[in-house]
N, C-alpha and C positions, 0 to 999 in steps of 0.2 A: 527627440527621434533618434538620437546616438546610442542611446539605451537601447531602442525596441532596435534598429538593426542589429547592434553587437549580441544583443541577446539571442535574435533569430540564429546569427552567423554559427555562435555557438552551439546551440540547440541541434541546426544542420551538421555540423560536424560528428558530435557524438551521434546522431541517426545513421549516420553515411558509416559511420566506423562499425557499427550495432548491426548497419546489414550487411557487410561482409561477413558477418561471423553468421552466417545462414543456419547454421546450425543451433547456436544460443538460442536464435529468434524460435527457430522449429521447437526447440523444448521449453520454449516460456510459453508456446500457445499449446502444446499437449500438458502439460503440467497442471494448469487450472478445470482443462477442461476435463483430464482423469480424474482429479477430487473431486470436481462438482459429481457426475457419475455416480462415484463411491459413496458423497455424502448422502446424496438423494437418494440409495440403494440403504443406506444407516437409516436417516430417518423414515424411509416405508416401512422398513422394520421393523423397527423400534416402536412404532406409531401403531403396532396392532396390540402389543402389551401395556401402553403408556396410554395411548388417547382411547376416549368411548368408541371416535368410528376410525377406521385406519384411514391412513390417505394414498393417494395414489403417487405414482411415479410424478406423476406432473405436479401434484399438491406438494410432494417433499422435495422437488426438484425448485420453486417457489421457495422455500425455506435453508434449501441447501445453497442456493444460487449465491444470496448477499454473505453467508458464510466463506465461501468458496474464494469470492471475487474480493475482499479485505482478509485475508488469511495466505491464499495459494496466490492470487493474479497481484495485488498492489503491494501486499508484504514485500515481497522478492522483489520487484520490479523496480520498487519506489524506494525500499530503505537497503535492500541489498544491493540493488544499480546505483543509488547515490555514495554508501560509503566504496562499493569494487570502484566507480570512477574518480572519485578523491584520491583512493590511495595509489590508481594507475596512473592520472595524471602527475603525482610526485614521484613514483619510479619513474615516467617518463619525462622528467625534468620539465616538464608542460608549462607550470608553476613560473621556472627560471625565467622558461621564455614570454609569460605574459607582463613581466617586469621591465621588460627591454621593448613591452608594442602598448600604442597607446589604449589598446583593450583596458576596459573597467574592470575592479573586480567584481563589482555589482551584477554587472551585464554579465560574469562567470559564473557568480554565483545563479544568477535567474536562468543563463542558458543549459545550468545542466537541471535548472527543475523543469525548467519549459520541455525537452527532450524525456525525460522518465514519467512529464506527465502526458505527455504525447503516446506513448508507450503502456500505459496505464488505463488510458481511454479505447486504446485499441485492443487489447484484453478485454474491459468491461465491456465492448460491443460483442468480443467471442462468447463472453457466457454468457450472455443476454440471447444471444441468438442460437447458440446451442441449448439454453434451457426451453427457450420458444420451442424448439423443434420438437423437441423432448415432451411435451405438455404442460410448458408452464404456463401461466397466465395471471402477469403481474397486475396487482392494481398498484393504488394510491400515487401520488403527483411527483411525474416527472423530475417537475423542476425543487424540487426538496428529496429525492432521492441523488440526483445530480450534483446537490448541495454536499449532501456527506457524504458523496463520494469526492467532493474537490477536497473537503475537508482532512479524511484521510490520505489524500495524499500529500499533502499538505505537512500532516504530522509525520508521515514514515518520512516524507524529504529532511525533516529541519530534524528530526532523530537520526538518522543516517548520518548527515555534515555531522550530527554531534560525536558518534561514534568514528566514523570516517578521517575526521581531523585529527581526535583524541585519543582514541585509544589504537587503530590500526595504522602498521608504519610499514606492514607488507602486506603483496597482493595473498602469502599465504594465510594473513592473519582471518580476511576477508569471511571465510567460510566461519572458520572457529567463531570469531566474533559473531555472526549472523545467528550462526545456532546456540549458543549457549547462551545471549541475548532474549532471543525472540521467539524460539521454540515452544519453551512454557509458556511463555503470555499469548503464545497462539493458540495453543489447547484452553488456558484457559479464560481466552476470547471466545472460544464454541467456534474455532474454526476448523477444529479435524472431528470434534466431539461433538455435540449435541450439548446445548446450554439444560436443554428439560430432564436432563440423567442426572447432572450435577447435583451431590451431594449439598445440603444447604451452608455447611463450611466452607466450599468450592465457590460459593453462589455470593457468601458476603466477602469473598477476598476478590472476588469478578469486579466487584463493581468501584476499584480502584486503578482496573486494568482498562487503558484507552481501546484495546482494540475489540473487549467487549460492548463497550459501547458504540463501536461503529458500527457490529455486527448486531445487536439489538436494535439499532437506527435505523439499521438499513431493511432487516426484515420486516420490522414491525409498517415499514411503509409499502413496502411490494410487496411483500405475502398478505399482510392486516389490509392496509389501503388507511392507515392512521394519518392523519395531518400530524401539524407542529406542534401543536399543544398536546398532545398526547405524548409527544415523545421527548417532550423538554427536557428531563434529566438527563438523557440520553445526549439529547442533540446540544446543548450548550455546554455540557463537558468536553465537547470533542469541539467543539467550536475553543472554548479557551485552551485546550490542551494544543490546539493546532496554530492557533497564536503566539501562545510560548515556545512552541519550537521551532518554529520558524526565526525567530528573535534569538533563541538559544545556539540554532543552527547557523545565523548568519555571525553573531559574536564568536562563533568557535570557529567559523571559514577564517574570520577576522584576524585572530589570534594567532591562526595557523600561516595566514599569509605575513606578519609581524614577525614569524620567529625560521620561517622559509628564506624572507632576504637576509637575515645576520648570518645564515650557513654559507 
């Protein structure tokens, strides 16, 4: 139980500090929800040159949604909020002070995932419920759409620590790294773009990129209404890729706290 409280504690902290900044909050919840928009206004359009019958707002807004919500909402939130919080809590000598309290590093490591995925779930309710309003109408199961999305967060957290520990050593570096990282592999996850325009060279260099596979996962279950077995190549890459980095993420927290105390 020393675990689940210190985790909580921490988790509360960075929430309490995240809404002070009232403003952040204001533009991480406009921010996905103008992409989805955009995306769904891409694909109705695109869908009258591209598909036999066009689709409607609501149809592309279905299609644009699981795009939107792994690309714009968990991207940013989960692999950009995990390395901006690494590298602030070592300008803010945070780090020094969890040396001197008998806080875990465990319990730090899991309190800043529990917090970003706290903050990840509450985005996915906004475009869920903005694309409802809109005319979506999701099918297929719940509880395996829910799945890749723990999963995705999952991978943006333990790549974030990766990046957050190891290569950023300022809060300026934060942005740079973010985007010259993650940018590309977000276009060419089909998360500002449409996966069906993709040139077929485009299409066999996708399918080595994790966050196309979250966005193939995820549509194919709430826009198709596909179970598991349909989306197996999909879903168990992202399943081992969120394994390893989380493993990868906590050995590089690891490392980073080994070479914090010799400073």
């Amino acid at each position: 139980m020393k675990y689940v409280y210190e985790t909580i504690a921490i988790a509360q902290r960075i929430l309490t500090e995240l809404g002070r900044r009232q403003r952040s909050l204001f533009f991480w919840a406009v921010f996905p929800i103008a992409v989805l928009v955009m995306n769904g206004l891409i694909f109705a359009e695109r869908s009258k040159t591209a598909l036999p019958e066009p689709l409607t707002l609501g149809q592309a807004l279905e299609r644009s949604a699981p795009a939107t919500l792994v690309g714009a909402a968990l991207f940013f939130s989960c692999l950009g909020g995990s390395v901006a919080t690494v590298v602030s809590e070592r300008e803010q000598r945070t780090l020094k002070r969890l040396f001197l309290s008998p806080l875990s590093g465990i319990s730090y490591f899991l309190g800043i995932g529990l917090a970003l995925s706290a903050i990840a779930i509450g985005q996915t309710i906004l475009v869920g419920v903005v694309a409802i309003a809109l005319g979506a109408q999701f099918q297929g199961s719940p509880l395996l759409a829910a799945m890749i999305i723990l999963l995705s967060i999952l991978s943006y957290v333990g790549v974030g620590f990766i990046l957050g520990t190891q290569l950023a050593r300022r809060t300026e570096d934060v942005n740079t790294l973010v985007a010259a990282f993650g940018v590309p592999l977000l276009i060419l996850g089909g998360a500002f773009v449409p996966t069906f325009i993709f040139p077929k060279t485009l299409l066999d260099l996708a399918q080595f990129n994790p966050i196309y596979h979250m966005t193939e996962a995820l549509t194919k279950v709430l826009a198709e209404g596909r179970n598991l077995s349909e989306i197996a190549p999909n879903f168990w890459f992202l399943a081992v890729f969120a394994i390893f980095m989380v493993g990868a993420g906590w050995l590089s927290y690891r490392r980073m706290i080994q070479v914090e105390r010799r400073l």
